[in-house]
N, C-alpha and C positions, 0 to 999 in steps of 0.2 A: 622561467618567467616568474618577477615575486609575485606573490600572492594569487597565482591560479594554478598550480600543478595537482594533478589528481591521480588518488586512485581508481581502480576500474573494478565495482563487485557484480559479477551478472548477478540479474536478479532471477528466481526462482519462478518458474513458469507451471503455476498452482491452476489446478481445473476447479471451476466456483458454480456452485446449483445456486438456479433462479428459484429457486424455492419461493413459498409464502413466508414471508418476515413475520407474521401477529401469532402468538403464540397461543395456547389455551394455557391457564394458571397451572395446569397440571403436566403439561408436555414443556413448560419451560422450567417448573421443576425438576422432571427428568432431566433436561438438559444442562442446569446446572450439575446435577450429579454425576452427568456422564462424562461433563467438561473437566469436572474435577478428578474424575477417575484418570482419562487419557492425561490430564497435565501431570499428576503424579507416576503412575505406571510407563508412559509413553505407547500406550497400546490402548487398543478398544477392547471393553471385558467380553467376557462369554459370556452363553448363558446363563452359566448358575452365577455370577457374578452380577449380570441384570437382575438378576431374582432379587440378589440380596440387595440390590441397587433402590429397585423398584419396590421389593415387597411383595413381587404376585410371587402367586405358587406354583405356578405351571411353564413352562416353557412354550405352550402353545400361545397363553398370554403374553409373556413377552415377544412373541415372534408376530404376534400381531400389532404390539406397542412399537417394535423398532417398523413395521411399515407405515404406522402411522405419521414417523420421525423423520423417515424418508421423504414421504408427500411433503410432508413441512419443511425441509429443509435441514434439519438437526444432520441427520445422519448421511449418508452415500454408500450406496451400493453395487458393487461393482457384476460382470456378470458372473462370477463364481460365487457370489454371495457374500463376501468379504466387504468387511464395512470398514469407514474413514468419517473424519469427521466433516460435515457439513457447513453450506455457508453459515447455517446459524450457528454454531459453534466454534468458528473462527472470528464470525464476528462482535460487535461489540453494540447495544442497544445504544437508537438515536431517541433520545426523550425528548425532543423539542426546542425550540429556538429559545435563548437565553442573553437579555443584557450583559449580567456581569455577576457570575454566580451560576450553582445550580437551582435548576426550578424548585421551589416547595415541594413538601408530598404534598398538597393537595393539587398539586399544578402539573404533578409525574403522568407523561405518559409515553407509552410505549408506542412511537409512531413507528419506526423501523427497526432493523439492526443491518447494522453498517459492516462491509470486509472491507478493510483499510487497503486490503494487497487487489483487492478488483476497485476499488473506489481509485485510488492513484493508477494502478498501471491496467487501463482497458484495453491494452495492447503489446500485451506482456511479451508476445514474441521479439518484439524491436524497443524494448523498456529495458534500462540499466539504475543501478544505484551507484553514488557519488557521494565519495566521502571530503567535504570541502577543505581547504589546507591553504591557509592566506584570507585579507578580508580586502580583499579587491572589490569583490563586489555588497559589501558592509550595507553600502548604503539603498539597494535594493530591497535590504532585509535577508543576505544570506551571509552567514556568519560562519567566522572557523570551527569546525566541528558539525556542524549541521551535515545531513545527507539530503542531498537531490537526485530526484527521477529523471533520467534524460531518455527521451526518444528521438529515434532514428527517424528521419523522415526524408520525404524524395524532393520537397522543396524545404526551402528556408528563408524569413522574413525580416527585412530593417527591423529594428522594433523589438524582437527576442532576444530574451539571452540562449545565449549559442553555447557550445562546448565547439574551442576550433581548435585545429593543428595549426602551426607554424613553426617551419625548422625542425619538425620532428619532435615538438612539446605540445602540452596540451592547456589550454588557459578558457576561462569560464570569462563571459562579456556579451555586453551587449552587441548585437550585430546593426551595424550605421549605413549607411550608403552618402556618399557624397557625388553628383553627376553620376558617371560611372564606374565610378571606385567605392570599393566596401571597405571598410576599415571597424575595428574592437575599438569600444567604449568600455572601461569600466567604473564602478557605481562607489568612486571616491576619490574623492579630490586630489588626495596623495599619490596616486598615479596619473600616468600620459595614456592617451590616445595610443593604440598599437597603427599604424599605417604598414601594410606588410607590403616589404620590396618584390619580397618574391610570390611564390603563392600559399591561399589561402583557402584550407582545407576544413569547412563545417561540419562536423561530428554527429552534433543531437541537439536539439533543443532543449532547455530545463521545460518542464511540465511540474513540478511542482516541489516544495522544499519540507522538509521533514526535523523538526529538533525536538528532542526529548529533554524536558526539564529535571 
């Protein structure tokens, strides 16, 4: 079908701590350092590595810094003691509501920080990523190349864009109803209405669309 065939990436099913989001100026400079170390190395350092990170001199200071980091949210710890990086370190600081622009610094503030992977998928067990291929649905605002989040759900509503099967393909539309027949919309003029003869198999609904500029 033009302009709706998809690929299928499952998405990663990441465990996310409700931690406290407000940092202390000194615990989100550790955190920066710690995020820069895991993004370069791909590992969380050691102790003597926190030493050099942090500056203390002791390892009992740092073993009390990283539970500090845990309460907060930086860090995770698992029950063997093995740490991973937290939802504050995956995620990304929300400063505030903005017209068109970033706020001033004197307008900076640090209200939250944001995980992008718990903020879009809070139902990661039945949440998928979609890589869009066609601009069928253009005029929704989902464009070639964009990724969308579809979830699986036990109903489905006129009104949504749907991911359906028909024929054994897969096509992104909005789901219609007319009396008692459902039929695909999609969101440009340059295509038809789908009316399927045969049946018509719902997938997932999009929940939300994803482009990187």
């Amino acid at each position: 079908m033009n302009g709706g065939l998809w690929k299928l990436i499952p998405h990663s099913n990441l465990q996310v701590n409700s931690g406290s989001p407000i940092l202390k100026p000194m615990q989100d400079e550790h955190r920066k350092k710690i995020t820069a170390f895991y993004e370069r190395h791909k590992r969380m350092p050691g102790y003597k590595e926190f030493m050099a990170l942090t500056g203390f001199k002791s390892k009992n200071a740092v073993y009390k810094l990283i539970g500090r980091l845990v309460d907060a949210g930086v860090l995770e710890k698992d029950r063997e003691g093995r740490l991973s990086p937290g939802r504050l370190m995956r995620g990304a600081p929300l400063l505030g509501l903005v017209e068109a622009g970033f706020p001033s610094p004197a307008e900076e503030e640090l209200l939250d920080v944001m995980d992008f992977d718990e903020y879009l998928t809070p139902h990661k067990e039945s949440s998928y990523i979609l890589k869009v291929k066609g601009d069928s649905m253009i005029d929704a605002g989902i464009c070639p190349g964009d990724l969308v989040i579809v979830e699986r759900r036990p109903t489905y509503k006129p009104g949504q864009i749907v991911i359906a099967s028909i024929e054994g393909e897969y096509t992104m539309k909005y789901l219609r109803r007319k009396d008692d027949n459902y039929y695909l919309e999609p969101a440009n003029v340059n295509y038809k209405p789908i009316y399927p003869k045969g049946s018509l198999s719902i997938e997932a609904v999009v929940t939300a669309v994803v482009r990187k500029y």
